[in-house]
BAFI-3210 file (N, C-alpha, C; in Angstrom, 3 decimals, decimal comma, padded with zeros to 6 digits):
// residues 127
n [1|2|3|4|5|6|7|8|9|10|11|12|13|14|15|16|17|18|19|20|21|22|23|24|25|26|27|28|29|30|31|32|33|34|35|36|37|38|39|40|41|42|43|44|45|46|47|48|49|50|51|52|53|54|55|56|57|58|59|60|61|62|63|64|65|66|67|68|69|70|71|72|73|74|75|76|77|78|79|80|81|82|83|84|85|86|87|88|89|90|91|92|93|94|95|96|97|98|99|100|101|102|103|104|105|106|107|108|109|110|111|112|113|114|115|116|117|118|119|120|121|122|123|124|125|126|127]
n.u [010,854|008,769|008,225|008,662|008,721|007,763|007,563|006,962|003,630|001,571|-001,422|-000,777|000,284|-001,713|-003,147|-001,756|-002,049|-004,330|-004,823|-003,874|-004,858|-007,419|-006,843|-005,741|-006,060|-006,785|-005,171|-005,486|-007,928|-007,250|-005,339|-006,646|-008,384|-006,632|-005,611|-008,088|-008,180|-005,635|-005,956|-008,594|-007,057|-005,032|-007,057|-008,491|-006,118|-005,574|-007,654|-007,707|-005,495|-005,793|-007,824|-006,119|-005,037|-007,083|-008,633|-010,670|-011,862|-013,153|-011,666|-009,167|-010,099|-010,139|-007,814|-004,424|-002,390|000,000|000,284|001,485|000,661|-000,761|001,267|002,886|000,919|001,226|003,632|003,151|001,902|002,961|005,363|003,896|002,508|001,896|000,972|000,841|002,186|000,745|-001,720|-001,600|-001,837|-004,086|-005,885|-005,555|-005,119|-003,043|-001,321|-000,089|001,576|004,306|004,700|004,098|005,845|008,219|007,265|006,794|009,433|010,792|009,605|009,720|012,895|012,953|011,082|008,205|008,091|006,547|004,371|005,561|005,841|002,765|002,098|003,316|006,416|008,916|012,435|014,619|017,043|019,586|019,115]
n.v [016,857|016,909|016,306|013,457|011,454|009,162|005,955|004,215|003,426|006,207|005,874|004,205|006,326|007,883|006,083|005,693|008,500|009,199|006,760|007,781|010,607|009,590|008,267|010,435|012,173|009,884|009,172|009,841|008,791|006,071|005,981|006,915|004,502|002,112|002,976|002,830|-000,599|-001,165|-000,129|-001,901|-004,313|-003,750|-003,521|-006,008|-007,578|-006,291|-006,840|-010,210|-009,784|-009,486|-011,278|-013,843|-012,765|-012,278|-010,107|-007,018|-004,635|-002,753|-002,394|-001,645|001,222|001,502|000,857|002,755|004,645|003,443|000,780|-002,036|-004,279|-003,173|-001,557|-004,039|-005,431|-002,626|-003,051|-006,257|-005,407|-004,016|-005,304|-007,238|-006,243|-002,797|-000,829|002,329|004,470|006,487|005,908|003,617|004,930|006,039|003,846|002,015|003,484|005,464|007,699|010,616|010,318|010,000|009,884|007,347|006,602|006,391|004,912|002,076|001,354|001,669|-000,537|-002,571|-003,299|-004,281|-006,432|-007,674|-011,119|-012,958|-012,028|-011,336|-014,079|-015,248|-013,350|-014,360|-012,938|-012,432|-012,232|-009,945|-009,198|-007,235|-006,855]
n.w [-033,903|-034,802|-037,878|-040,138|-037,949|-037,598|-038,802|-041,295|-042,779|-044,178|-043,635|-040,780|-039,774|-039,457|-037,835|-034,988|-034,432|-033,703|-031,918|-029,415|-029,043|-028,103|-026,242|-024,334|-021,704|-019,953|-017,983|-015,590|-014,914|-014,702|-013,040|-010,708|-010,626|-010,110|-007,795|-006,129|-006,380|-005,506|-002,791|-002,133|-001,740|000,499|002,321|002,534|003,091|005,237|007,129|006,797|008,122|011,046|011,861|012,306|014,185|016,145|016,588|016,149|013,866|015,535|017,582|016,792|016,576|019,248|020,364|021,474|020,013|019,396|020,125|020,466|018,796|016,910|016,139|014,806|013,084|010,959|010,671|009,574|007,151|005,566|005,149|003,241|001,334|-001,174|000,937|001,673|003,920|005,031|004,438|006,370|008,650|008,219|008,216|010,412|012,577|013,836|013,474|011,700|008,829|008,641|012,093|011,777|009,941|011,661|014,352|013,269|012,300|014,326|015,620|013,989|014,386|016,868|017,242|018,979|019,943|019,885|018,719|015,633|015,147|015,224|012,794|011,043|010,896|009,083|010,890|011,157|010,012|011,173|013,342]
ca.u [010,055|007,330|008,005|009,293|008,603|007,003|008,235|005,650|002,473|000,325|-002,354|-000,321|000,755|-003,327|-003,960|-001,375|-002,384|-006,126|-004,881|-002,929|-006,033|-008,484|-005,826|-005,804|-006,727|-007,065|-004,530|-005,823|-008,673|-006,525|-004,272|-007,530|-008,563|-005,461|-005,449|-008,945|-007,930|-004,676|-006,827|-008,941|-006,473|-004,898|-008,146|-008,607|-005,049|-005,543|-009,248|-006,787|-004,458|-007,007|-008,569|-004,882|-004,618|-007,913|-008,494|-011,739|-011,915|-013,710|-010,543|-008,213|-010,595|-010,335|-006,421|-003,819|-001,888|001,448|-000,433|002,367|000,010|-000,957|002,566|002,407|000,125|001,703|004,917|002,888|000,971|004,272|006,324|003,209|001,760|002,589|000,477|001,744|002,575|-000,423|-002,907|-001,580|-002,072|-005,503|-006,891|-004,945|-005,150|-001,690|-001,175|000,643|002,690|006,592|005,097|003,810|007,409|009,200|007,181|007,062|010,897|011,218|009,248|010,569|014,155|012,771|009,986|007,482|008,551|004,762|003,076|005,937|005,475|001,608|002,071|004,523|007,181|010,378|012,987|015,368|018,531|020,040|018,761]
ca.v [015,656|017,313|015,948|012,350|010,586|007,796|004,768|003,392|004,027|007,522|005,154|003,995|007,347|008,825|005,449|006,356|009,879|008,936|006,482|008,791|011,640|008,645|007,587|011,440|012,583|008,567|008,501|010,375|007,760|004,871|006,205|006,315|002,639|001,359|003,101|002,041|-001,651|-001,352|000,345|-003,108|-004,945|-003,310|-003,629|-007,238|-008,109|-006,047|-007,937|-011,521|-010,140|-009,220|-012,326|-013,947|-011,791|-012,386|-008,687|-006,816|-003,083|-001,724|-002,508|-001,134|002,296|001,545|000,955|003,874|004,491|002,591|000,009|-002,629|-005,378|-002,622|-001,409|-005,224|-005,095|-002,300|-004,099|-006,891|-004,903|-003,349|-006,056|-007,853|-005,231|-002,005|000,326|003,036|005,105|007,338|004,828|002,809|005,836|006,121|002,633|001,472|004,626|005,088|008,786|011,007|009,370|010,464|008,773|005,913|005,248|005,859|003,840|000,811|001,276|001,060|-001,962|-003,538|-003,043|-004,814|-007,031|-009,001|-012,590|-013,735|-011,402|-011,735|-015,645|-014,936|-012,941|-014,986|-012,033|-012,695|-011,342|-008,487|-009,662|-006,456|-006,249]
ca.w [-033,926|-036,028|-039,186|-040,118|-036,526|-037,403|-039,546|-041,840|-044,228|-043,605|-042,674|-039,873|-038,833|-038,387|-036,666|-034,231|-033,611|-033,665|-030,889|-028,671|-029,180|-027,822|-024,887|-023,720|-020,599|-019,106|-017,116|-014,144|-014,215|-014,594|-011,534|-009,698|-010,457|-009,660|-006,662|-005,579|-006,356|-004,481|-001,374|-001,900|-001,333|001,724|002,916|002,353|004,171|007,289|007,713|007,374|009,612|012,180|012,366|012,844|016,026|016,852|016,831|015,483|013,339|016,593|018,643|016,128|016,938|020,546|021,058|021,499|018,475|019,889|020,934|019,962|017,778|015,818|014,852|014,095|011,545|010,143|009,470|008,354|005,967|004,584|004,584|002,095|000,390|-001,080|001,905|002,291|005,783|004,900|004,320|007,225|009,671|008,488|008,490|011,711|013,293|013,799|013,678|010,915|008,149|009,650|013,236|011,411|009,386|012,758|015,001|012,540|012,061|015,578|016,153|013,334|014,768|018,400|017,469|020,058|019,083|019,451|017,214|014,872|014,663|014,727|011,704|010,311|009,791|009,130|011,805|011,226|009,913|011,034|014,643]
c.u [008,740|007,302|009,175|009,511|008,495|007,260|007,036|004,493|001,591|-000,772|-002,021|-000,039|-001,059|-003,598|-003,521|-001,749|-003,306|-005,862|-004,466|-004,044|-006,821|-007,786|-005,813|-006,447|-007,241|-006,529|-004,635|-006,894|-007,896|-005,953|-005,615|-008,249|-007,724|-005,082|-006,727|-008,220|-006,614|-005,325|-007,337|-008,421|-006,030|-005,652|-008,378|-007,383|-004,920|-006,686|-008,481|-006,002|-005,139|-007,327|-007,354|-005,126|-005,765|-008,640|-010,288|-010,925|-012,357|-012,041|-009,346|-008,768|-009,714|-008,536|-005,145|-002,984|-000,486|001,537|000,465|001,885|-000,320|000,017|002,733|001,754|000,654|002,959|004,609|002,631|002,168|005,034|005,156|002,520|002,439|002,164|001,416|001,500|001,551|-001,464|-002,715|-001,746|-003,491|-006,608|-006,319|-004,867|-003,833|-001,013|-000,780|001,048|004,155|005,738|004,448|004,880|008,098|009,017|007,103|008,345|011,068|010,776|010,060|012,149|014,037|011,294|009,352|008,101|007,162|003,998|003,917|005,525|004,129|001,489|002,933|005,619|008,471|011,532|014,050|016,416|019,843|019,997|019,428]
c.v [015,873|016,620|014,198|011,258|009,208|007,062|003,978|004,404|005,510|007,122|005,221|005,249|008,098|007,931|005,857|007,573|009,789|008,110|007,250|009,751|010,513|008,246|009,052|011,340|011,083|008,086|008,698|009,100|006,280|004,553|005,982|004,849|001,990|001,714|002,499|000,761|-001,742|-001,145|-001,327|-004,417|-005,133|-003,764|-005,247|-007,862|-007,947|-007,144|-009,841|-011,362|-010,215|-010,629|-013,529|-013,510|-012,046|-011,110|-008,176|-004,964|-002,458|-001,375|-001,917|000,844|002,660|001,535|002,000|003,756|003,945|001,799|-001,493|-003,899|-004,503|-001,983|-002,826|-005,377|-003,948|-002,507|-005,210|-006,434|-004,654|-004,420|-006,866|-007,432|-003,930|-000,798|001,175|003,923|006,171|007,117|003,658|003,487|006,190|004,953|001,859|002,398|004,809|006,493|009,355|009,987|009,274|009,370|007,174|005,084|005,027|004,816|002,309|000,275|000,831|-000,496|-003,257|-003,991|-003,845|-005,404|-007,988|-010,019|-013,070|-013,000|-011,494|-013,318|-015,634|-014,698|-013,511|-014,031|-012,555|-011,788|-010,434|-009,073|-008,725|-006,185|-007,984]
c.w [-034,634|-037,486|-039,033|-038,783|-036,560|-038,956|-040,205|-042,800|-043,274|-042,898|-041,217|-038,756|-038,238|-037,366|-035,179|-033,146|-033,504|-032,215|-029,383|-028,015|-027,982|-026,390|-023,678|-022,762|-019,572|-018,300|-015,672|-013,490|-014,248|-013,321|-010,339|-009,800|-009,902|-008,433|-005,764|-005,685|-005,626|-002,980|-000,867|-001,549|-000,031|002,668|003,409|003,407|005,311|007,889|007,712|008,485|010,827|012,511|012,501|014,263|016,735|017,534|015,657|015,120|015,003|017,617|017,903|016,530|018,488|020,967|020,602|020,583|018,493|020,242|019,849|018,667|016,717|014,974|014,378|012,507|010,650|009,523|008,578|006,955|005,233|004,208|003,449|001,271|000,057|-000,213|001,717|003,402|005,836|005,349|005,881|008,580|009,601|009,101|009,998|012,938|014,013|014,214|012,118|010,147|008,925|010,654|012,549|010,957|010,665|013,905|014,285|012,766|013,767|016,053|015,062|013,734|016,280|018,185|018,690|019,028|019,314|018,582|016,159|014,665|014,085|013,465|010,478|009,577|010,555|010,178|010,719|010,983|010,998|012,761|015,496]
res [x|x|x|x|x|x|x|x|x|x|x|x|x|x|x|x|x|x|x|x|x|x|x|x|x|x|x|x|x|x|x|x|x|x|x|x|x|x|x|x|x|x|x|x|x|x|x|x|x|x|x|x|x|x|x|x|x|x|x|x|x|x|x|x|x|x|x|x|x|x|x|x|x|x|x|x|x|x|x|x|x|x|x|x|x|x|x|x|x|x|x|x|x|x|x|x|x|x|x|x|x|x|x|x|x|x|x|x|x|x|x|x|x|x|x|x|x|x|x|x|x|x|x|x|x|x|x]
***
């Protein structure tokens, strides 16, 4: 691929590699923008869901990490965003990732029917 790559005038081919050169090394900060602005988001949906539930950040501190409204919220969050089981163990306080997919999975599999409605999530075809 060293020689003959590129289809078109010599011009065309420095602009290319002049662009490429100039594009280097941007993707690490790109990945971190896009991850901040996904975070912001996250962020933004738990603070709607919350106020849904009628629930504050302090009380998300304050209640035990199985504490059934808050696997709640983390099915909401998942089922409408792309959180992931990391991020939803940190900001919900939740525990680990693994107990965060398994207790979700579980609740999702045996939801409350009032915090589902609350949240407006769809039931479980499957359960």
């Amino acid at each position: 691929m060293s020689t003959g790559w590129v289809i078109g005038t010599t011009g065309f081919a420095k602009e290319t590699i002049e662009a490429q050169v100039d594009a280097r090394g941007q993707g690490r900060r790109m990945t971190n923008a896009t991850r901040v602005a996904q975070e912001a988001v996250w962020h933004e949906t738990l603070e709607k869901l919350l106020r849904t539930l009628s629930r504050t950040a302090d009380e998300l501190k304050a209640a035990g990490k199985s504490a059934g409204w808050k696997l709640a919220l983390a099915a909401a969050l998942k089922a409408r965003t792309t959180a992931t089981n990391r991020w939803l163990g940190t900001a919900l306080r939740l525990g680990n990732l693994h107990k965060v997919s398994r207790k979700v999975a579980a609740w999702t599999r045996a939801p409350d029917a009032a915090l589902s409605k609350k949240l407006d999530l769809t039931p479980n075809p499957r359960a």
